[in-house]
C-alpha positions as CSV (number, residue, x, y, z in Angstrom):
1,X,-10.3,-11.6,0.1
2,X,-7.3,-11.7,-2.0
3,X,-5.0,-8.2,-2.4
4,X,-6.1,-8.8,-6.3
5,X,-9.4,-7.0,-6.3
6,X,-11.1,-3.9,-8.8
7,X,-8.7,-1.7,-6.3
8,X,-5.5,-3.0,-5.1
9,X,-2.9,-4.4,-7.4
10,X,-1.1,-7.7,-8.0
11,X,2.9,-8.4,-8.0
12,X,2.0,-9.2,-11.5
13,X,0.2,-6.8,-13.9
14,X,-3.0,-6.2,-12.7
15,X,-6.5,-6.4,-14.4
16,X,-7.2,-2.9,-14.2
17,X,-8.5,-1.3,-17.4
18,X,-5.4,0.6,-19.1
19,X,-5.7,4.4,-20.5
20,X,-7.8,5.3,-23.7
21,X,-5.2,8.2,-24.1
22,X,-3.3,7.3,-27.2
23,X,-0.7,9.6,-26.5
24,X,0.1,10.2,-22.6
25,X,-0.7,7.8,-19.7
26,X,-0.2,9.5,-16.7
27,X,-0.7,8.5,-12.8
28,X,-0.1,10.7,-9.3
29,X,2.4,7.6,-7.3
30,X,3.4,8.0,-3.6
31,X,5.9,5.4,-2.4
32,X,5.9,3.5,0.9
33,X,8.6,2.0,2.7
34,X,7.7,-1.4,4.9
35,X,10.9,-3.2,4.8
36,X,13.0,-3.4,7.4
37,X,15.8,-2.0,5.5
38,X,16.1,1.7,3.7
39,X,15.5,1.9,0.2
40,X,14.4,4.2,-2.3
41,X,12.3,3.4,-5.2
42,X,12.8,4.0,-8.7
43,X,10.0,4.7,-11.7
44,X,11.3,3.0,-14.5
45,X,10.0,4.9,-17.9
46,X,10.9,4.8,-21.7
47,X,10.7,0.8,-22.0
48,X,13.2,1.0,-18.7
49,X,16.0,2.9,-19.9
50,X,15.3,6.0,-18.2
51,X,14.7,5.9,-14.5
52,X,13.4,8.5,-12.0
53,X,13.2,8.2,-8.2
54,X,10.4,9.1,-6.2
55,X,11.5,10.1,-3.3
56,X,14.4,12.7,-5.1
57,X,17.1,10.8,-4.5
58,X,16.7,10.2,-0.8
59,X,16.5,6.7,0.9
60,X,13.5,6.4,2.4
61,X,13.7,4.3,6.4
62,X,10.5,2.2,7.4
63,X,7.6,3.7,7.7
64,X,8.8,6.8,4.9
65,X,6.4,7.8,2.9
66,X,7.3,10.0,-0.3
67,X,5.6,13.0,-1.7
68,X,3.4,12.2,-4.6
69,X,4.3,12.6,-8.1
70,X,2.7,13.4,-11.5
71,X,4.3,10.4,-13.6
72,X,4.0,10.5,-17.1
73,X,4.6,8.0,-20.3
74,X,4.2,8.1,-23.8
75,X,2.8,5.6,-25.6
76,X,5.6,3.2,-25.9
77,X,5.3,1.8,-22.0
78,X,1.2,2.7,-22.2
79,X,-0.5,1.5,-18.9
80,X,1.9,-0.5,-17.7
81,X,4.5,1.4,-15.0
82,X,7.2,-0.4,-13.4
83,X,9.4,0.3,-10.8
84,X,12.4,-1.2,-8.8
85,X,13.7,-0.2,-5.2
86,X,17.6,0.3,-4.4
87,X,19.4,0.1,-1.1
88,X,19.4,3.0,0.5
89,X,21.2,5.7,-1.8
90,X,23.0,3.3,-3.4
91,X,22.6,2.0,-6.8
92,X,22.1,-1.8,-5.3
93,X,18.7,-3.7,-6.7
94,X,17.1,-4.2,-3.4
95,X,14.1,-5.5,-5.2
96,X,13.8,-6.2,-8.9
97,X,11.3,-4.0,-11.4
98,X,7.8,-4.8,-10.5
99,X,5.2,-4.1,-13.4
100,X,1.7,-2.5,-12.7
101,X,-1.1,-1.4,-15.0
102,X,-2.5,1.9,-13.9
103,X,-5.8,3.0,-15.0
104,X,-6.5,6.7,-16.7
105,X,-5.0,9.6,-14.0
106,X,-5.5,7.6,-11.1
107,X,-4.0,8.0,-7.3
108,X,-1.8,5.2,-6.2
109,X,0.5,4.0,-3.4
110,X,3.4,1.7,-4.5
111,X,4.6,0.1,-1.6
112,X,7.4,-2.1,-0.5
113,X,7.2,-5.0,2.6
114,X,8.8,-8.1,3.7
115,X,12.5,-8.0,4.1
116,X,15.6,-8.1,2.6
117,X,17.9,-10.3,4.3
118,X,15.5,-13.2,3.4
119,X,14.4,-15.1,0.2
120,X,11.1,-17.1,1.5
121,X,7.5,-16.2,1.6
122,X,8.6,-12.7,3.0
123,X,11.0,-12.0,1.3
124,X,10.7,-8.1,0.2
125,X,8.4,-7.1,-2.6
126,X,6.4,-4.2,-4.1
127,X,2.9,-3.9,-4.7
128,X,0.1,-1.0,-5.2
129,X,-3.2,0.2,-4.2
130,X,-5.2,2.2,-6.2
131,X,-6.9,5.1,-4.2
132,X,-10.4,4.9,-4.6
133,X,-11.7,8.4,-3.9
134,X,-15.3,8.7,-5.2
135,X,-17.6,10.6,-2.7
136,X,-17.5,10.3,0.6
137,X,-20.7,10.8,2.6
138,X,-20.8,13.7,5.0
139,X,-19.2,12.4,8.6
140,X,-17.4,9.2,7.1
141,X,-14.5,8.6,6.5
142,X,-12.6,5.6,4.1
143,X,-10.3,2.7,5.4
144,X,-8.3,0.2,3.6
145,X,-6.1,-2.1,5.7
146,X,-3.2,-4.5,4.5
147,X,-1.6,-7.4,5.9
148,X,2.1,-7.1,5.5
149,X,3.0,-8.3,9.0
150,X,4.5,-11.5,9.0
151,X,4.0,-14.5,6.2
152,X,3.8,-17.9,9.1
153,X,1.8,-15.3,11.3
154,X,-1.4,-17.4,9.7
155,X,-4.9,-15.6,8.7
156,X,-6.0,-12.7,10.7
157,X,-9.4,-11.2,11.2
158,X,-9.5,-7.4,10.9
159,X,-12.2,-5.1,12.7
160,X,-12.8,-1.5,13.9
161,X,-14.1,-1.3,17.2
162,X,-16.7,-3.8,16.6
163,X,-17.9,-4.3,13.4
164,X,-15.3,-7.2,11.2
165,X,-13.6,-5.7,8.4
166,X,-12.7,-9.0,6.9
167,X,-12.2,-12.4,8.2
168,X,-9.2,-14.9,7.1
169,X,-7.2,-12.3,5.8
170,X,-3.8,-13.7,4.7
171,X,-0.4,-12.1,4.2
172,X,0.2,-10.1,1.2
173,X,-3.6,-9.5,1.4
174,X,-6.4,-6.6,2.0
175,X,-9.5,-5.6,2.9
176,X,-11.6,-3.8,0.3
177,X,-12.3,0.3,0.8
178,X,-14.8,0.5,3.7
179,X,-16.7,4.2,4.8
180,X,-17.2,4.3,8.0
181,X,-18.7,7.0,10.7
182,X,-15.3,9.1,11.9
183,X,-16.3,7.8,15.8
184,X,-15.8,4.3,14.4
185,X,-11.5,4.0,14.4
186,X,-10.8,1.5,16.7
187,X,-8.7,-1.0,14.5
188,X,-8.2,-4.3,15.7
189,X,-6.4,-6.7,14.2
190,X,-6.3,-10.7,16.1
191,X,-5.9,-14.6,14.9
192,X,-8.5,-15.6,13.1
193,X,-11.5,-16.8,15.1
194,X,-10.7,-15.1,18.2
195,X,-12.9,-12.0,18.1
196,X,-12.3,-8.2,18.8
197,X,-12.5,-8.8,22.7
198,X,-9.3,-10.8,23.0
199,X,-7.0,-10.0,26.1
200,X,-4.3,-10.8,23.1
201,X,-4.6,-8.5,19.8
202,X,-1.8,-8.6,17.3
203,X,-2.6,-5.2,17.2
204,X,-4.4,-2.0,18.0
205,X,-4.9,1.2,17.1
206,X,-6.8,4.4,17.4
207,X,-6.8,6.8,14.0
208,X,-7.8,9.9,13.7
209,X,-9.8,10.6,10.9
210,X,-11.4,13.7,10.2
211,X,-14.8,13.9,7.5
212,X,-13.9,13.0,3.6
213,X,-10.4,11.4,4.7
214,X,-9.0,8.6,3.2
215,X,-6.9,5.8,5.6
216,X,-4.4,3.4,4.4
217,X,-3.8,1.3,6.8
218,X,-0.5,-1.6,7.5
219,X,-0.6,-4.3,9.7
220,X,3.4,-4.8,10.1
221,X,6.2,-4.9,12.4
222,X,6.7,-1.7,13.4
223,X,9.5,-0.2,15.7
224,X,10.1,-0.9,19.3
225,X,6.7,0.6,21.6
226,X,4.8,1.4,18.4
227,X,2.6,-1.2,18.3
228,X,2.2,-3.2,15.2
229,X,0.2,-0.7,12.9
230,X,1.2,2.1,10.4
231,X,-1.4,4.3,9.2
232,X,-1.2,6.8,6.4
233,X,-3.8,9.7,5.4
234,X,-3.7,9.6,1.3
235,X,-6.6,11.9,0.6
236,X,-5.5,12.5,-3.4
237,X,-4.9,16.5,-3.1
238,X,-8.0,18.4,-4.2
């Protein structure tokens, strides 16, 4: 399934339906840091020539994720937010302003992967998922999971414990949201076609989801004896 669905967003502007509001658009944004470099990253408002970082100010290292934020434009940007990352605390593009069309006071992670120091297929970039938090039945819990690991590390098939998430699942690519029962969290992430019984994973993880939670999870090179998953709780505050 391509990372262009109803719920998670293209490098391009995305297909999502844009904000009746004629005045205000507004979206609550998180950032994410996957690269293996630190950045911050920038909200670009007011057709770009006023800027706003959300993280205050502060790089953010891999694996940094940022306090959400009310983010609010008038009607001469509309829908469409954009946003750029810097190196570090510096004022050096790290990568250039990425445009996204977020729908009528939704939740949504903008995140950055790939890396810096290299201009192919992984080559950092940002993207965003929309946090779909409609009701949760009682004792489950929701799970999105990402491939941002490596682009030549082929299709991947993505289960937890097991039941398969999605099969063929490419770089740059997700699964859709999934509720599942809270004792199901075993993710397990291998080559296509090998199965969730492999002596050789790419990955594997335990979360530790309680009722009504909602997981966002990364498949990714992670630092040394970490394994090769990072996992983020973005239940939208109540």
């Amino acid at each position: 399934m391509k990372l262009i669905n109803s719920l998670v967003l293209s490098i391009a502007v995305s297909v999502l339906a844009g904000c009746s509001n004629d005045d205000t658009y507004t979206a609550d944004v998180s950032a994410i840091n996957l690269v293996n470099s630190e950045i911050d990253v920038y909200w670009q408002f007011d057709k770009e020539r006023d800027e706003m970082s959300l993280s205050n100010g502060n790089g953010m290292l891999f694996g940094d994720k940022s306090a959400e934020k009310l983010l609010i434009q008038d009607n001469t940007d509309g829908d469409v937010f954009s946003f750029y990352a810097v190196k570090g605390n510096s004022k050096e593009t790290a990568i250039e302003s990425t445009r996204f069309r977020f729908s009528k006071h939704g939740d949504y992670v903008v995140y950055s992967y790939g890396r810096l120091d290299n201009d192919s297929a992984q080559a950092a970039q940002l993207d965003a998922v929309k946090i779909y938090d409609g009701e949760i039945a009682t004792s489950k819990y929701r799970v999105i999971v990402v491939h941002t690991y490596v682009a030549d590390m082929g299709k991947v098939d993505v289960y937890m414990g097991d039941q398969k998430l999605v099969e063929d699942l490419e770089y740059g690519e997700a699964t859709e949201f999934v509720d599942l029962s809270i004792d199901l969290n075993e993710l397990i992430v291998v080559k296509a076609g090998q199965g969730a019984n492999t002596d050789t994973p790419i990955a594997k993880i335990t979360l530790s989801p309680q009722a009504g939670d909602i997981h966002l999870a990364y498949i990714t090179t992670t630092s040394e004896n970490e394994g090769n998953i990072k996992s983020f709780n973005v239940t939208p505050a109540k």
